[in-house]
N, C-alpha and C positions, 0 to 999 in steps of 0.2 A: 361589880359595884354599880350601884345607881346611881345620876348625876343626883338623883332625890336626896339622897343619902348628906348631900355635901349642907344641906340644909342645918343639918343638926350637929355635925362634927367641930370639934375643936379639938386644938394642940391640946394633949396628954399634959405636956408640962408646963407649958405655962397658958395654958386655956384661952389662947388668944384665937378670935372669933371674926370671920370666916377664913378658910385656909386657902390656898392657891391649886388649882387642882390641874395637872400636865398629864395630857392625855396620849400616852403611848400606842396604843391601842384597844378598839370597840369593838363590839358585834352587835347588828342589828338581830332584834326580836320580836316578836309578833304580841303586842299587849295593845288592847285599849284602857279607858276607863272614862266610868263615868262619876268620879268627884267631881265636884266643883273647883273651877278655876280662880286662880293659882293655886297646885297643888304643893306647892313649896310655899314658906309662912317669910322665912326672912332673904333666904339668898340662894340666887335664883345659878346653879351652877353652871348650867347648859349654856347662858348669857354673860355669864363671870359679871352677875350686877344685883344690886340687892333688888330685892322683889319689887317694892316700891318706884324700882325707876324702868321696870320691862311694861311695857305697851303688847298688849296680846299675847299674855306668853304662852310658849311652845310647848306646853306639857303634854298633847296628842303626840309632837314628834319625838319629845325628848324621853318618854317612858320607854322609847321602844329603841332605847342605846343600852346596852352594859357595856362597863367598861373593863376592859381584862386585864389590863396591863398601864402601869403609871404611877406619878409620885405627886404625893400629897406634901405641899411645903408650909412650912411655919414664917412669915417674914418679919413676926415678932422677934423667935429666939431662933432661926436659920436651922431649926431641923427637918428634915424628909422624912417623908412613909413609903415605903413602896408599897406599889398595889401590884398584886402577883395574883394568874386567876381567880378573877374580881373580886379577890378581898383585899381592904386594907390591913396593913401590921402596923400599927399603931402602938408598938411598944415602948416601954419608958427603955431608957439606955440602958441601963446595966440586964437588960433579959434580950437585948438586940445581941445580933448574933455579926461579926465586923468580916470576918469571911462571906460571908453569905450579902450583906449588903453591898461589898465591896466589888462583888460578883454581879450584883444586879446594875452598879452604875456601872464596870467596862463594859457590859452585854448594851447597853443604853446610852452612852456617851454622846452620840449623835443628836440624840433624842432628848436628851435634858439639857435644862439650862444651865450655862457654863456655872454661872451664882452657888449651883446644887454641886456640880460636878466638881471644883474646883474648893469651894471654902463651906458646904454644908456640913451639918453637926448631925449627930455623933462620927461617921465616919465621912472622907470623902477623898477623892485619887490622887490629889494634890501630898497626902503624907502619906502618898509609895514612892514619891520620890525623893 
């Protein structure tokens, strides 16, 4: 996934705009480009700021991250996304799969924030016990 990408996303369910993005892991990649800068319009992800308040931004450095691995949070309505080989899943709840999710926070524990791990919606590790 692209830090570009976080520009236009919003929570699924309650469309709450910009979401928090925790980066598991990246791979660098070989891109340039020549848009015009700022290549992001309102929120700038690579900086975790809205576009408006970055001074020179990074869009040379930051085009050339994908990210592969990480969870997109809602701190409207406290739900997560996992991103699993750089895509996000962005599903509504009832087509979430609660094994599978539940699978990706123990794999990542370390890695995410207790907020997610502990009392995130639809699923989180707090109700295996």
């Amino acid at each position: 996934m692209k830090y570009r990408l976080m520009d236009i996303l919003a929570c699924p369910m309650c469309k709450h705009f910009p979401l928090q993005l925790i980066v598991i892991s990246q791979k660098k990649v070989e891109r340039t480009t020549d848009e015009k800068k700022p290549l992001c319009e309102l929120y700038c992800a690579y900086k975790n700021s809205e576009v408006k308040n970055v001074e020179n931004p990074p869009c040379d450095e930051c085009i050339t991250y994908e990210i592969e691995e990480g969870v997109l949070y809602c701190p409207e309505c406290k739900r997560w996304y996992p991103i699993i080989d750089e895509i996000p899943r962005m599903l509504p709840d009832k087509l979430r799969k609660k094994e599978e999710d539940l699978k990706f926070l123990e794999k990542n524990k370390d890695k995410i924030p207790s907020y997610i791990i502990e009392n995130g919606v639809p699923f989180n590790l707090s109700s295996l016990k």
